[in-house]
C-alpha angles and dihedrals in degrees: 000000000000123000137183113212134208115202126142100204112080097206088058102038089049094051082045094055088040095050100047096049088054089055082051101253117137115232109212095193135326119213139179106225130049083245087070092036100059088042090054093051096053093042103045087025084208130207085241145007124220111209128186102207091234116045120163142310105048092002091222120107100326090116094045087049089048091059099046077058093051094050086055107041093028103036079163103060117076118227127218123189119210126180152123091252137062119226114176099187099055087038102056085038073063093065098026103095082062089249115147124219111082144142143169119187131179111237093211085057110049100082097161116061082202083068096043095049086050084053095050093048089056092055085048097056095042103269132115136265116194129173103225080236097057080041098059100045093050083054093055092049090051104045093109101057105112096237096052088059087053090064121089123237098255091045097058086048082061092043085054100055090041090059091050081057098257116163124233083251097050086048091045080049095046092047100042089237142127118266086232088070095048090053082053098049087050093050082056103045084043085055108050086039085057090233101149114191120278142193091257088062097215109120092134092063092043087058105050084049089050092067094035093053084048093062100050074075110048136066112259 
């Protein structure tokens, strides 16, 4: 996996680099402002891109624009937001083109570079990576959209832990419940979000970016 970062402090962006390439991941470049991010991108065209929300030179949303321009210029490269802030508009403009690949994780919360690097290999592949705190208040920002309300309690807890990358088998576990009655729970979320199935076979991602794509309208 190769991977370009964004990180404006070099202290982090240096034990970044350090840890990753001793997960064997290869770092293409790592960079401190949205301008070097985007050029690394289009010259190492990387599996993924980590990106910090508030890069120079106002330090306010240049590294979260930078990667609505990456989904867009880059639909290949998977994006994965990591920051100390939550910001639910830009995260859910990350997913609204339909693209997958995408993540968002707290930096105060990943505490095992083994998880962050799983993480990083989901983005990677086209899957999703969600901090439960940027999943619950997506959730919140999107609790008006019509086919949300349709879902069940229990289901949007699913939805939820599908969107943080959990497997049928990790949420049976969780609940203390059989797979049987997961697969069950997804039919069902598949069904009120009118996603039949298809020959792509990735209905899971779709609706996790259903929701997500739901709250870029809606008020948090």
């Amino acid at each position: 996996m190769r991977v370009v970062i964004a990180e404006d402090s070099s202290i982090l962006r240096d034990g970044l680099v350090q840890l990753l390439e001793m997960r064997g991941v290869e770092v293409a470049a790592a960079v401190s402002d949205a301008e070097a991010l985007l050029a690394a991108v289009a010259e190492h065209r990387p599996d993924a891109a980590v990106v910090d929300i508030r890069l120079p030179p106002t330090q306010t949303d240049e590294g979260l624009r930078a990667a609505v321009q990456i989904r867009r210029t880059a639909p290949g490269t998977g994006v994965l937001i990591f920051s100390q802030y939550v910001e639910t508009k830009y995260a859910a403009q990350l997913v609204g083109d339909g693209g997958a690949g995408v993540g968002y994780l707290l930096k105060e919360r990943v505490v095992d570079i083994g998880e962050f690097v799983n993480a990083l290999e989901r983005v990677a592949a086209g899957g999703t990576a969600l901090d439960p705190e940027v999943v619950a208040q997506l959730f919140g920002a999107s609790r008006r959209a019509a086919a949300l309300d349709a879902l069940t309690p229990r289901e949007r807890e699913v939805l939820g832990l599908m969107a943080e990358g959990r497997t049928n088998h990790a949420i049976a576990e969780g609940f203390g419940v059989s797979e049987r009655a997961v697969e069950k729970h997804i039919a069902n979320i598949f069904t009120k979000l009118d996603l039949p199935p298809s020959e792509s076979g990735h209905r899971r991602v779709l609706a996790v970016l259903r929701y997500l794509d739901r709250a870029a309208g809606s008020p948090a």
